[in-house]
N, C-alpha and C positions, 0 to 999 in steps of 0.2 A: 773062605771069605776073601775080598777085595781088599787090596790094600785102600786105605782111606786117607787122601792128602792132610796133611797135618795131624794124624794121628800121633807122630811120635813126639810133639809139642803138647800133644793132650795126655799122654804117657807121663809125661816129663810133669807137667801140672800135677796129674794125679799122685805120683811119687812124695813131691816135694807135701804136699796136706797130709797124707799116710804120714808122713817123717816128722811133719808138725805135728801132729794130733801124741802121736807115741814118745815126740818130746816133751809133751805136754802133763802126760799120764807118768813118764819117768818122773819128772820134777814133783809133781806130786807126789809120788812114790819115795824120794829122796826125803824132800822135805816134811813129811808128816803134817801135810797140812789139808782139814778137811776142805777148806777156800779152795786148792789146788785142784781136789780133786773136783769137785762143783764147777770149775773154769772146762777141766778136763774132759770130763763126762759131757759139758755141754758141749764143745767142740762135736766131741763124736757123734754126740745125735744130729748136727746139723750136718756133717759129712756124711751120716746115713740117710736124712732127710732128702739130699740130693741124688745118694744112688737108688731111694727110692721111685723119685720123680724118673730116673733113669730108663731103672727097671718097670715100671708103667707104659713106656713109649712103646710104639709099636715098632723101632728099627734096634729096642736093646738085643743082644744076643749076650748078655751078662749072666748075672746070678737070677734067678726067676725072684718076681716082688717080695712072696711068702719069705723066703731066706733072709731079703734086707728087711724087712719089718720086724722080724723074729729078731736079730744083731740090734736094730733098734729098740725093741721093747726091753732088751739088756742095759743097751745105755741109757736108757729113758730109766729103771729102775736101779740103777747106781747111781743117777744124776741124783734122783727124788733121797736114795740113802746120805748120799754123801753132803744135799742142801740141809741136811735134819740134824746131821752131826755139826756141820756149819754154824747153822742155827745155836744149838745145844753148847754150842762151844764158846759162843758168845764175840766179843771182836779181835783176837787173838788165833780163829777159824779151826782152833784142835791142834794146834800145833804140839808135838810132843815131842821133840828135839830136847 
């Protein structure tokens, strides 16, 4: 393939939201906080949300759409576990520290 002007600014983007999201999923990890994880898991579905729109386009050469919806339906099903223990936990979010 062609190289694609500003690709490597879109590289750079892409990088930096991966870095966020997996800081995001550590600190919840850290903290034992079901809140955390509920902030965490939503992030990712919305990072999957857009590499789905991606993967739809007709000029992706990415992951095929199947693969990102499948990653999606993971974080969509940890999001919905991790609102219930939220919930469940009352306004303290499960914190077990």
């Amino acid at each position: 393939p062609e190289f694609i002007s500003g690709a490597d600014n879109l590289a750079t983007a892409w990088a930096g939201r991966m870095a966020a999201t997996g800081v995001a999923l550590v600190l919840a990890v850290l903290l034992r906080n079901a809140a955390g994880y509920v902030i965490a898991f939503g992030a990712a579905i919305f990072r999957e949300l857009g590499d789905a729109i991606v993967a739809a386009s007709e000029t992706s050469e990415g992951l095929p759409l199947i693969v990102v919806l499948v990653v999606m339906a993971v974080d969509v099903v940890a999001f919905g576990l991790a609102m219930r223990l939220a919930v469940a936990s009352g306004p303290q979010g499960g914190s077990r520290a």
